[in-house]
C-alpha positions as CSV (number, residue, x, y, z in Angstrom):
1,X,0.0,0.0,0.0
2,X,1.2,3.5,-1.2
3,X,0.7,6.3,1.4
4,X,0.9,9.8,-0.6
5,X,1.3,12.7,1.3
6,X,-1.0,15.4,-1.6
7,X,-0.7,19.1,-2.1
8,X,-2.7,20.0,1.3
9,X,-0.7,17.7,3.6
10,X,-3.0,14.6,4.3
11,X,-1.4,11.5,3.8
12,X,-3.7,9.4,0.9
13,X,-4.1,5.9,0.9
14,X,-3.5,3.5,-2.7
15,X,-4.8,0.2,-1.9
16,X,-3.9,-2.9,-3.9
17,X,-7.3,-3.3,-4.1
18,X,-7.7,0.7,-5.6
19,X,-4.5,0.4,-8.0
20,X,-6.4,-3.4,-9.5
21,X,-9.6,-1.2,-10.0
22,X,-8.0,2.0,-12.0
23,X,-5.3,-1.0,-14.1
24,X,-8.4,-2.3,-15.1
25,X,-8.0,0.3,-18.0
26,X,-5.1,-1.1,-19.9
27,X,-3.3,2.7,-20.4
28,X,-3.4,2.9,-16.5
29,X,-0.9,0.1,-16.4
30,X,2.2,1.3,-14.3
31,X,1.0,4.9,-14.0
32,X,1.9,4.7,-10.4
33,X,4.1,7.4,-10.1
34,X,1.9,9.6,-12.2
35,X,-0.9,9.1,-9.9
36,X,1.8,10.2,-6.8
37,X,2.9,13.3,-8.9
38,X,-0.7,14.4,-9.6
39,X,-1.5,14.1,-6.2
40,X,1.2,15.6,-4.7
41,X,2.1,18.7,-7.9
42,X,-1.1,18.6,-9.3
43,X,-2.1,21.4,-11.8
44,X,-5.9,21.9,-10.7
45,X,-7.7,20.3,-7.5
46,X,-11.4,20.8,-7.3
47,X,-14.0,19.4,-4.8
48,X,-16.7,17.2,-6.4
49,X,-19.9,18.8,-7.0
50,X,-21.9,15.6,-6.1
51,X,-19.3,14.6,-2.8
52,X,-18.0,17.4,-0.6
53,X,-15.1,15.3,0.8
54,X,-14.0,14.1,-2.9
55,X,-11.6,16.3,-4.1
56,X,-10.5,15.6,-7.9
57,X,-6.6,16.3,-8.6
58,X,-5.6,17.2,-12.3
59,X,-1.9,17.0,-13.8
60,X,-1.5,17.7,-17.8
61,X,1.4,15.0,-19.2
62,X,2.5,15.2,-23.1
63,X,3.3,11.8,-22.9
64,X,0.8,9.3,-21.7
65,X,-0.7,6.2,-23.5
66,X,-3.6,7.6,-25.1
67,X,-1.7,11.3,-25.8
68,X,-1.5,14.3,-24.3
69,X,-3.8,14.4,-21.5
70,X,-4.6,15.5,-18.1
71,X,-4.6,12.5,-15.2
72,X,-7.4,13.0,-12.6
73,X,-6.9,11.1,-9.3
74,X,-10.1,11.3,-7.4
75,X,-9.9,10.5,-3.5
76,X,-11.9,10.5,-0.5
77,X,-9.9,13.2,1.7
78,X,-12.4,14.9,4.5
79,X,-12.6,11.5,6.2
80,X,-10.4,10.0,9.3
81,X,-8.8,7.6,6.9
82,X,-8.0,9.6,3.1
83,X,-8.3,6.8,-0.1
84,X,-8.0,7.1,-3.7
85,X,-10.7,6.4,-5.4
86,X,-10.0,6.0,-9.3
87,X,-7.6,7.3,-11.5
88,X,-7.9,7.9,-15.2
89,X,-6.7,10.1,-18.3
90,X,-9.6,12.4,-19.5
91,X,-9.3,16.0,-22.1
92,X,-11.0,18.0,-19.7
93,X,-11.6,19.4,-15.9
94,X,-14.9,18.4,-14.2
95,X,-17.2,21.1,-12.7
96,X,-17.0,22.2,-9.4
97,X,-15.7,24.3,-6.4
98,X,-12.0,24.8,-7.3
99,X,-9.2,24.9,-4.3
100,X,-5.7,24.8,-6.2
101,X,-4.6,27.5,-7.5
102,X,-6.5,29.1,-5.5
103,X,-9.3,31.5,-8.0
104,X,-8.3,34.7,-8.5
105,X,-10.5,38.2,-7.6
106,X,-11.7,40.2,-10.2
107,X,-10.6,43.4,-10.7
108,X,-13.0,45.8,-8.5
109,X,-13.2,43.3,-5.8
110,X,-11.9,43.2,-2.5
């Protein structure tokens, strides 16, 4: 079991169990340490719109199996025990509240 410490300090759990579930996709296979770099550098980290302690972490890689693409890890955070849920390559970024980068004010507001 991986232990991955992500951008906002919690330590994240990948199962055996998890890691079988997302290599079910064949261009998951040995994506490991993309998964740990997304989590822990990721480029956008949102909170799910239909789960308030799911957060969804997105990295952009050239290079992946299926092109360039962003990864999204999705893991169970705001609980005792944090877990990944799934992992997979997808062209865009889900709805939701963003956390990371943080949004920017408009002009006009402060």
């Amino acid at each position: 079991m991986d232990e991955i410490r992500e951008k906002f300090g919690r330590f994240v759990r990948l199962t055996p169990e998890r890691l079988a579930h997302i290599e079910r996709r064949k261009e998951m296979v040995g994506q490991r340490a993309k998964i740990r770099e997304t989590l822990t550098e990721p480029d956008v980290v949102r909170r799910s719109r239909h789960d308030p302690k799911v957060y969804l972490y997105y990295k952009r890689f050239e290079e992946t199996p299926v092109s360039e693409k962003y990864l999204l890890v999705v893991a169970k955070v705001e609980v005792e025990s944090p877990f990944v849920i799934t992992a997979f390559f997808t062209d865009t970024i889900k709805a939701g509240e963003q956390l990371w980068p943080k949004p920017k004010r408009e002009a006009g507001n402060s």
